[in-house]
N, C-alpha and C positions, 0 to 999 in steps of 0.2 A: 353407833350414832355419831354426827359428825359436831369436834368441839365450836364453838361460834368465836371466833375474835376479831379483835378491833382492827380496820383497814389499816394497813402501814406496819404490823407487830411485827417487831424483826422475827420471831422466832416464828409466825406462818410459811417464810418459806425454806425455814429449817426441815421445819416438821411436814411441809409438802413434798419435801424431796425425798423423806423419807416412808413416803405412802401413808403417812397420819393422817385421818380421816380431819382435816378443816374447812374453815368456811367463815369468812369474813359476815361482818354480821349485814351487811347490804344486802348480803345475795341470799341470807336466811330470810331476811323483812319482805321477799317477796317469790319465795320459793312453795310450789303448791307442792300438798302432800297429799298421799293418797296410800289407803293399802298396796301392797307387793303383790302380783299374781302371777304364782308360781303353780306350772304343773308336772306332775310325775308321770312319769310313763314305765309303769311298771312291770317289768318282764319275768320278773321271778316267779318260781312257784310255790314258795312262799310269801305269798302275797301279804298277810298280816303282820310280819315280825319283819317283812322289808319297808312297807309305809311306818310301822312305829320308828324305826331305826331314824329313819329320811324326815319323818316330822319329828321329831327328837331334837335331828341337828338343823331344823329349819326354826325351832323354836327358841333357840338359845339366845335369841337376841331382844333388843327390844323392841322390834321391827313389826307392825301386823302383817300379816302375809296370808291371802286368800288363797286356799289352794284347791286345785284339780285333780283328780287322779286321772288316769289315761287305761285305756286296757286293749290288747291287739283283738280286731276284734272280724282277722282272718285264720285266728289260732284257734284249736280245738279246745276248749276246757275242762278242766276237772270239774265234775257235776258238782262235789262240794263244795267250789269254789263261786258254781254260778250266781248264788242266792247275794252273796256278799260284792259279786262285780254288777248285778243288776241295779244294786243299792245305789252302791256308794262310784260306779262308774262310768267313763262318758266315753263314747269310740271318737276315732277321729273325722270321720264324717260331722259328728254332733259337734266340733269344738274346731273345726277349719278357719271359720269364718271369724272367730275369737282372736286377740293378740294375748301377749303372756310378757312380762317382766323376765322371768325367767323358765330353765324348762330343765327336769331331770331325767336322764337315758338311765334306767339301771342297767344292770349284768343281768346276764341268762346263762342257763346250763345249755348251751349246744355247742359249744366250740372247738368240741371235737367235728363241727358238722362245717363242710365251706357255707359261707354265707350264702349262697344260691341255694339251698337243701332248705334252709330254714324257711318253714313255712307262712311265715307271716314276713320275708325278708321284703318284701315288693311295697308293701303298707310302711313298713318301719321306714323304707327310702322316703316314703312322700312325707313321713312328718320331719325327717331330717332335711328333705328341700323346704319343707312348709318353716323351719324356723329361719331362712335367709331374710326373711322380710315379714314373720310375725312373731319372732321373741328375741326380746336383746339380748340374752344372755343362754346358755345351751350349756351344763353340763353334764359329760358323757363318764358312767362308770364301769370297770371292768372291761366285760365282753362289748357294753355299749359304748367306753372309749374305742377300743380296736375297728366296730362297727363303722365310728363316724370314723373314723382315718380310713378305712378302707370305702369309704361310701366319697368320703368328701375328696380324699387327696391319693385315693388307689395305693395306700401303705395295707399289705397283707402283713398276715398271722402266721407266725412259726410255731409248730408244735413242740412243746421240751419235753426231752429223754424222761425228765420226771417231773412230777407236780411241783410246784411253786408254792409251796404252805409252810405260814409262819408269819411271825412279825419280823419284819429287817429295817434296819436304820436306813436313814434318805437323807441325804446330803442338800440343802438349799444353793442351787445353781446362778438364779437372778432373783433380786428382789422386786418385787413389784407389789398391788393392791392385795393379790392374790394371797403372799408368803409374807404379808406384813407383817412383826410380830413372832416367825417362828425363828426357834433355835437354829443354829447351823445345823446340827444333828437332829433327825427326828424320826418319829417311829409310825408304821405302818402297818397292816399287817394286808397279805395277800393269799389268794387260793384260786391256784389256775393252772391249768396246760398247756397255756399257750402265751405269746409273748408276740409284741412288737419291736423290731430290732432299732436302739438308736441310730444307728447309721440311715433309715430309713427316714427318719423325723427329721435328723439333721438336714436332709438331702433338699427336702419342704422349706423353701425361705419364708412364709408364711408362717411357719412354725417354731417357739419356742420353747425349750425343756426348760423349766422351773426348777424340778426336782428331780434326785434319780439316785439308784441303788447299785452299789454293784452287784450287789447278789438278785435284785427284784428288775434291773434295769430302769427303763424310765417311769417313772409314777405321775410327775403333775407333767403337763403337755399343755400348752393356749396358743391362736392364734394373738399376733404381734397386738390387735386391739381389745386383748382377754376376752372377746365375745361368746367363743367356742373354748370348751377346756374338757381335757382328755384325762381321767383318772384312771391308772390300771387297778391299783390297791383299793381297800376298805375301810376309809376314815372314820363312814356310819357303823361299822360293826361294834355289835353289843359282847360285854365279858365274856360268855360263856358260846357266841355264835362260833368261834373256831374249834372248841372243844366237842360241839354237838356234831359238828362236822367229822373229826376225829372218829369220834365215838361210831358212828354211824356208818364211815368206813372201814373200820375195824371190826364192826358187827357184821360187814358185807363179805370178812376177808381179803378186801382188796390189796392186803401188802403197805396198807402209807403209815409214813414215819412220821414219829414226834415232830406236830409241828413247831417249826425254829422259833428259841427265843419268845415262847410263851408261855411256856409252864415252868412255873420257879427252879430251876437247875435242868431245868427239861425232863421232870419228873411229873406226869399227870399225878400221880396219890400226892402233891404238895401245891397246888392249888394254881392259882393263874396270875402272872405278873401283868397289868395291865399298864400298857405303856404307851399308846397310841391316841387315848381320851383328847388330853387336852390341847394336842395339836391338831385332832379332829372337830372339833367343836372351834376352834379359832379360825379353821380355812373354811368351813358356812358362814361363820360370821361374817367373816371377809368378804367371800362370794356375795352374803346381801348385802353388805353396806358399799361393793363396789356399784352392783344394780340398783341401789335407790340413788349411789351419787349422778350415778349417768343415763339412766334411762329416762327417756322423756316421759313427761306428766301424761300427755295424750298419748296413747298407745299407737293412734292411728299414724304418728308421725315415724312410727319403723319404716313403713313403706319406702321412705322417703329419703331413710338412712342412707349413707355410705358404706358400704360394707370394705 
């Protein structure tokens, strides 16, 4: 939330230049407020323990926030799953005509697959056109960052020799609304085969890296007016999601190593160093309080935006 001070405080544009959430008290005495409407588009198949995760870090604030879930609904389903997306979900047909404050792209498991293979790839396009001019804010995670770069700005995916799992440090590049708040250093964690290369993003003048790893490469990615933002890593991940991962490819036999820098000496039998929390729960904050400082009160006024 943002602090109120008096017109003229020298310290407002101290702390404006420093992405401090202010606001002179003028402009609060006549500023309409409204719930946040955010929606998920959720592509995992995990569906329950990915909306907890996502409403977890959408709830950390003191922001109301209405939200949607989204479901592809050119994809085949797990029958188990149907009962719980019939409920609690809305295809994009039902929600076109809608605007959103904000909008979240998860990860999906296909990225061994090119994006043409993916059977719902055709639908996923038109809700990434649909957010140019019905939500202010768009962010993309994992495989769904890669997605929009390769949808929006023709940046492909490189497959790596080996999986990318672990937590690994991330360097703070620029500061902005975005990385208000974080450490120089901070931690991540990621699990993926595939990689977008910086030289690629750089090439985009449109495009800025925020954050980035040597060892994970680039993680936070926005366009120049934070609207669009590109997450490779998993800020929303809970304690023990990396470990289940583990667990479950080492049940399968697949060959994967301890992942980096997560388990206390990098011993699973001593438990799990959780190091990624609270710089996760800081960049949602962020993320909402960037979207309620600048999204307009009427929704229909996106159209109208500047992009």
């Amino acid at each position: 939330m943002p602090i109120l001070v008096p017109k003229g405080l020298p310290a407002y544009d101290v702390l404006k230049n420093e992405n401090v959430f202010v606001m002179t008290d003028q402009r609060a005495s006549v500023q309409d407020i409204r719930p946040l409407s955010i929606a998920i588009v959720n592509l995992m198949p995990t569906l329950e323990v990915t909306e907890t995760q996502l409403i977890r870090m959408l709830a950390n604030t003191p922001l109301q926030v209405e939200l949607s879930l989204l479901m592809m609904d050119t994809h085949e389903q797990k029958k188990s799953d149907i009962q719980h997306l019939e409920t609690f979900y809305h295809t994009y047909d039902e929600i076109k005509r809608k605007k959103f404050d904000g909008m979240i792209i998860t990860g999906a498991p296909v990225e061994k697959l090119s994006y043409e293979q993916v059977d719902y790839w055709e639908e996923l396009e038109s809700i990434m056109d649909y957010t140019k001019k019905n939500v202010f804010s768009t962010l993309h995670i994992c495989w769904g960052a890669q997605a929009g770069l390769y949808h929006h700005y023709g940046i492909d995916k490189y497959m790596l020799e080996e999986k990318l799992f672990g937590v690994f440090p991330h360097n703070v590049k620029i500061c902005t609304d975005l990385t208000r708040g974080f450490d120089d250093v901070f931690y991540v964690p990621h699990s993926r085969h595939s990689q977008v290369k910086k030289s690629d993003i750089e090439a985009v003048d449109e495009l800025l890296i925020l954050a980035d790893s040597e060892q994970a490469g680039a993680h936070l990615v926005c366009t120049k007016n934070e609207r669009w933002i590109f997450l490779q890593g998993h800020v929303e991940y809970d304690r023990e999601t990396l470990k289940k991962e583990y667990d479950r490819d080492v049940e399968k036999g697949l060959g994967v190593g301890v992942p980096f820098n997560y388990f206390i000496d990098d011993d699973p039998s001593k438990g799990i160093n959780m190091s990624w929390k609270g710089h996760g729960n800081l960049f949602y904050a962020n993320w909402l309080n960037f979207v309620y400082q600048r999204t307009p009160f009427d929704l229909n006024d996106l159209e109208t935006m500047e992009w």
